[in-house]
N, C-alpha and C positions, 0 to 999 in steps of 0.2 A: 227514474222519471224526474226525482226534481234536479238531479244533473245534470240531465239533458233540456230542464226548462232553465237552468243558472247558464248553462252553454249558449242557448237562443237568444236570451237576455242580454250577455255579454254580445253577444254577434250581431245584435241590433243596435246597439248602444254604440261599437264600432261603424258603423255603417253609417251612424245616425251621425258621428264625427266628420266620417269622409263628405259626408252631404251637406255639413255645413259650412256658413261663409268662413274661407280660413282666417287666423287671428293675424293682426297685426304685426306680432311675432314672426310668424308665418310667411305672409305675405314679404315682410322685409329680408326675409333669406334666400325666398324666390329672387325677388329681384337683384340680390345683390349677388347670386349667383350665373343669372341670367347676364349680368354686366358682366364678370368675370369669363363667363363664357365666351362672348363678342371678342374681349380681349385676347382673349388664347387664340380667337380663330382670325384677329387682324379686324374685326370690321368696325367701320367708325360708325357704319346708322342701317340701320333697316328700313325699307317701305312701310306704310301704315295699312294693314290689313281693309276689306272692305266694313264699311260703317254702317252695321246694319239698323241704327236710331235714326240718323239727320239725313232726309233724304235730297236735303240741300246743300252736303257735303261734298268737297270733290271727290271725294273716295267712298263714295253712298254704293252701298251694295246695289247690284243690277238684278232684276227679277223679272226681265225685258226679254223672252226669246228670243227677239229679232238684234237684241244687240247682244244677245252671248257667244260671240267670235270666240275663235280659236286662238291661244298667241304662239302657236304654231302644227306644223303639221305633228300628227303623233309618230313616237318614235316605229320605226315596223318591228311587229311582234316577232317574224317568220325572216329575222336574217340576222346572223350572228354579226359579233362585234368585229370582226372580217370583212365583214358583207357580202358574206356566201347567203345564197337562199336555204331554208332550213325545211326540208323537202320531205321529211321521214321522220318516225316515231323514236326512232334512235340517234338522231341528231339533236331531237329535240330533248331528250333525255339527257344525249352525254354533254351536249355543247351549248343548244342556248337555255336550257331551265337553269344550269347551274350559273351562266353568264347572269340573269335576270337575278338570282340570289345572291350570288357576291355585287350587283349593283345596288341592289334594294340593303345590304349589311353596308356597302359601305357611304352612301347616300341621302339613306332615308329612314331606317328604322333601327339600324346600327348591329355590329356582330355581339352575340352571346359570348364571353369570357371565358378562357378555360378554369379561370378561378370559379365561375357560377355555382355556389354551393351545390351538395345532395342535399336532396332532400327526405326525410322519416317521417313516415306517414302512423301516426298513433292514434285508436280507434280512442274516441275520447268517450263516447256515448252512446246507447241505441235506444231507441221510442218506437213504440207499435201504437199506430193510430188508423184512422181511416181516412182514405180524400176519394171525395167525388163518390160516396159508397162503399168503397173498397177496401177493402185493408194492405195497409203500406208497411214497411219498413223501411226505418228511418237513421242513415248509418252517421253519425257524426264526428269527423276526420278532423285533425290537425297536421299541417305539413311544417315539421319544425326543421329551424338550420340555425347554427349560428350563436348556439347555445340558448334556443329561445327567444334570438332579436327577432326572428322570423318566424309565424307563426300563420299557416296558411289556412284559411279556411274552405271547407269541402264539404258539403249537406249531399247524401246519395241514398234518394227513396227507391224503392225495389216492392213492386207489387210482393204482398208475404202468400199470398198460392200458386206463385208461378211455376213452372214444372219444368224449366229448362233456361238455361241462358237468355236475355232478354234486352232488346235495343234499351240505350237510353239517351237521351237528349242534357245535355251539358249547357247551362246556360251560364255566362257572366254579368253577376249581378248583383245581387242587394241580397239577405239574407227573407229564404219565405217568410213573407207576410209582415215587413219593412214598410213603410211607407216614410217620405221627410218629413221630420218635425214641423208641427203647422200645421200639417195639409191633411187633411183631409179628404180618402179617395172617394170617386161618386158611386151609387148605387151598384151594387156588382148586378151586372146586366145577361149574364152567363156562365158556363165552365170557364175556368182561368186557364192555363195553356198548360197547366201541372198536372189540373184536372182533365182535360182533353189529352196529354201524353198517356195517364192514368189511366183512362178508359179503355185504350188500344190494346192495354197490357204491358205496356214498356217503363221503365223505370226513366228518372229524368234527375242530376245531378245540379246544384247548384255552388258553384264557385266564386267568390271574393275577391276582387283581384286586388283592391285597397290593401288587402291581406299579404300581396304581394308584394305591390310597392304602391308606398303611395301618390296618387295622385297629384302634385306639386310638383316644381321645383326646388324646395325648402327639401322635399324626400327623396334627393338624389343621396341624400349620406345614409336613406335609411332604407330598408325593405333587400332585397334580395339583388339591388346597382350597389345602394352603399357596403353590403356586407361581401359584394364580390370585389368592389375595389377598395377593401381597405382604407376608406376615406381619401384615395385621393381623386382630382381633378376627372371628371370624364375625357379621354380623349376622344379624337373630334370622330370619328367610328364607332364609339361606345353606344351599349344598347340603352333607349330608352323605354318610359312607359310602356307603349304601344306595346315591343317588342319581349319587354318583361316579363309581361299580361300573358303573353301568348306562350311564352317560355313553360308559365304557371298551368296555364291550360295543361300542358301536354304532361307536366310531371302529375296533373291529376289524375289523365289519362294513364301514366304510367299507375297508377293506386288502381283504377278502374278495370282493367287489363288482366289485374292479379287478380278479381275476383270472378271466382265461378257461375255466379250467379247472373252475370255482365255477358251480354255478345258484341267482344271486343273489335268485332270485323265490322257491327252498326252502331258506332256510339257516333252523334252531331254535338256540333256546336255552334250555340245562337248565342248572339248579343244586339244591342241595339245604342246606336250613338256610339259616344269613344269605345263601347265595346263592340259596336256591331265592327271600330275599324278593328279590335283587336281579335272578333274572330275571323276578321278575314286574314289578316296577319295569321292568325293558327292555321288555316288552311292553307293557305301558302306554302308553310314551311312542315308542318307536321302530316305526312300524307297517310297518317293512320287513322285521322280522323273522318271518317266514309261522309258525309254531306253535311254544307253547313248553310245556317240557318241568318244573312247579315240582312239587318234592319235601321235605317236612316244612317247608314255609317258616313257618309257626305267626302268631306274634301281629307284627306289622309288616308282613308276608307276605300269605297267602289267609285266615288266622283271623279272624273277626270277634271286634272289639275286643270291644265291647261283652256279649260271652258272657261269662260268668266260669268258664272252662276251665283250668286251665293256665296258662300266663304273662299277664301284665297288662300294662296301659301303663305301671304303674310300675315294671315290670321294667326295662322300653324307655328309661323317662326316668332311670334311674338311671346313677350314672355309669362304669358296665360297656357299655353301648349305647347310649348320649346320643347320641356321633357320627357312629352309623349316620342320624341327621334331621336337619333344619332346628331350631336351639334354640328355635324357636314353638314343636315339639310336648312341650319337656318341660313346659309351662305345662299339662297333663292330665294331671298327677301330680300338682299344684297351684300355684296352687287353684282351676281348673278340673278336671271331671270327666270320666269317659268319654265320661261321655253329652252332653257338650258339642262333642266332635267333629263338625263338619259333614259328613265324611266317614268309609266302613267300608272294611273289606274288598271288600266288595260290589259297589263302586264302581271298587276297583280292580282286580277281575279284568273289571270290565263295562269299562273303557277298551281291552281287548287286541278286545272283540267289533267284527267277527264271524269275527276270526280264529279257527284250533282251539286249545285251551291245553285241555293235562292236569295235572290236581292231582293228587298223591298223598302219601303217609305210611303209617308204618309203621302195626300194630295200635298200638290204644290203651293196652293194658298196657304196652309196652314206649316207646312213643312218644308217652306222653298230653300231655306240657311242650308241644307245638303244639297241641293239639287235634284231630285229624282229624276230629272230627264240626263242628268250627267252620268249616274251610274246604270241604266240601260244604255247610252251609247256607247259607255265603256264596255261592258258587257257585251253589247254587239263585237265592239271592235276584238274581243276575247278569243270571240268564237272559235276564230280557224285553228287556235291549241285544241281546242273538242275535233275539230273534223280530223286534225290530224292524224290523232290518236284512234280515229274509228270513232267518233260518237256526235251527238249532234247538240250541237252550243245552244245560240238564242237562234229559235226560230220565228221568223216574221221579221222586214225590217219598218212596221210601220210603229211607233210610238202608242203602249196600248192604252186605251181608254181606263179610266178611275175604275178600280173594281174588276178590270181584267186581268184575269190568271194565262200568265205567258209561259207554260209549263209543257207544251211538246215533245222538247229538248231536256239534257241535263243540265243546262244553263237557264234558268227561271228568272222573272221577272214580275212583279207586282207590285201597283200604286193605288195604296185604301183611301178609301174615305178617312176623312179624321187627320192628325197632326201626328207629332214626333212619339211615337208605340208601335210595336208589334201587335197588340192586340188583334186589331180587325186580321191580318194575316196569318197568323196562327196556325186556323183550321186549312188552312192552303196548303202553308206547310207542311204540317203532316201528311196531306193528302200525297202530298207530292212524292215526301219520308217513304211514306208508306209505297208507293209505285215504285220508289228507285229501290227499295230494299228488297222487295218483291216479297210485300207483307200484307194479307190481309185487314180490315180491322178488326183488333184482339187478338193478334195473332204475331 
């Protein structure tokens, strides 16, 4: 036990790093690597992202319906790079899913390396506690590579009287019961979303991706990029962040998979914000993962670029978020355009079909910087991969009201009350879990 409380300790203390303002230090290698970057790929300037402070700015973010135009049409989902129509579940397999994943590796999220280390997963710890009443067990994983430069972290709670293999929900995120230095969280108002997975019966994983790589630019030489390229330069293809993160998912899935006690056929994965884009990115590409859970993941995410909502791609290409992609896509800040992207949003919530995947976000007042009306239209426009395949995407095409659950279909939709959290959605989602898995509750 006090192993397992020196291991939490440690894991918070890390988390507590990734969340603060980076140093100066820091800061200065982002940037001088982000210029280095430019260099490599020829560009003299980038656009300036939109300004979401001065709203007397020329570049003042837009949070105007009526003026969020398209800067162009989106690309068609349902016709290969040919411009044959893609008419059948076998086309759409052999010819355009793999078309959208080599655009998306070499464009936007960048390809995984054949250097990309293995990874050794050693059981560091186990605690038997209760949550929500119940008694858990609490598996604590390390994923090393590298001789130790790489040290992954993986929290995987498992009701201790389950009697059989059991769903579990994977989320990317902070270590339980984290919160940033300062802050102070408000009154806990109900079960937390560990305790509500807990009550079903189902086990629920928590993943680090800071563990993976870190969130900077200054941590292109370090984490699971630097240790697969040997320190040198990313080429203009190379995977970033996002794509990291997602990589990390799945090797914990591969940990998850080997245990008996896991039903490897229902494990989700939720995140919210940069994670909500990086488990849409898991989905995407890992199709082991049976439904997943993305919240306020905005422009890189379920937002369609091409809206002018909210954040821009040159928010994305700037060098605050460069190394969340592959350095192709900062070349769509300039001097290329939006509307030059071969792929949207669209495209990438359609690569998870015909799995279930729920989108949500806060209301728009409070959580406009994503768009939440950008990733339902993306979403709409998704769909036809679900009908393709036999199943049924977003259904309704009207914009649904604050607090409506658009869950008909396997393609779900929800916009809470409240700002940038999964919180208020939560219980949606499970409900939803719980339907597409054909689970009762506690069962």
């Amino acid at each position: 036990m006090r192993r397992a409380l020196f291991l939490g300790m440690a894991a918070a203390l890390a988390a507590a790093a990734a969340a603060q303002p980076p140093s100066p230090e820091r800061k200065a290698a982002t940037e001088a690597d982000y210029r280095a970057t430019l260099a490599r790929l020829g560009i003299v300037s980038v656009r300036p992202g939109a300004d979401g402070y001065n709203r007397n700015a020329p570049n003042a973010v837009n949070y105007d319906e009526a003026k969020a135009g398209m800067a162009s049409p989106l690309p068609e989902l349902l016709r290969s790079a040919g411009g044959r129509p893609v008419t059948s579940a076998a086309a759409w397999r052999r010819v355009r899913r793999p078309e959208l994943v080599a655009l998306f590796d070499h464009e936007v999220y960048g390809r995984v390396p054949a250097t990309a280390p293995k990874i050794h997963w050693v059981l560091a710890a186990t605690d038997r506690r209760a949550k929500a009443g119940i008694p858990v067990v609490t598996d604590h994983y390390r994923g090393r590579a590298g001789g130790g430069r790489v040290a992954i972290e993986l929290d995987v709670t498992l009701p201790a009287a389950a009697r059989g293999p059991v769903p579990v929900v994977m989320e990317l995120g902070f270590p339980e019961g984290f919160h940033s230095p300062g802050f102070n969280p408000p009154p806990k108002a109900g079960p937390d979303w560990m305790e509500q997975v807990v009550a079903r019966g189902w086990g629920y994983a928590i993943l680090v991706p800071s563990t993976i790589q870190p969130d900077d630019g200054a941590g292109l030489n370090e984490g699971v990029i630097g240790l697969a390229s040997a320190g040198r330069p990313r080429a203009a293809d190379a995977w970033g962040a996002l794509r990291a993160w997602a990589w990390g998912a799945s090797r914990a899935l591969d940990r998850l998979t080997a245990d008996r006690r896991v039903d490897g056929s229902r494990v989700a994965i939720e995140g919210l914000s940069r994670y909500g884009k990086a488990a849409l990115v898991t989905m995407a590409y890992d199709r082991r993962f049976s439904i997943g859970f993305i919240g306020s993941s905005g422009a890189g995410g379920a937002k369609l670029l091409r809206r002018d909502f909210g954040e821009r791609v040159e928010n994305l290409a700037a060098s605050g978020e460069y190394h969340w992609f592959a350095p192709n896509f900062i070349r769509y800040a300039g001097p290329r355009r939006t509307a030059d992207l071969p792929v949207d949003a669209h495209d990438l919530i359609a690569l998870a079909a015909p799995r279930p995947l729920f989108i949500g976000a806060g209301n728009v007042r409070e959580d406009g910087w994503v768009d939440p009306r950008g990733s339902f239209e993306a979403a709409r426009a998704a769909s036809p991969a679900w009908h393709l395949l036999g199943a049924l995407g977003l259904v309704g095409e009207s914009f649904p009201a604050i607090g409506e659950t658009r869950d008909a279909g396997r393609l779900a939709f929800r916009e809470h009350e409240g700002g940038h959290t999964n919180g208020p959605n939560w219980p949606a989602f499970l409900a939803f879990a719980a339907r597409m898995w054909g689970l009762l509750p506690g069962h």
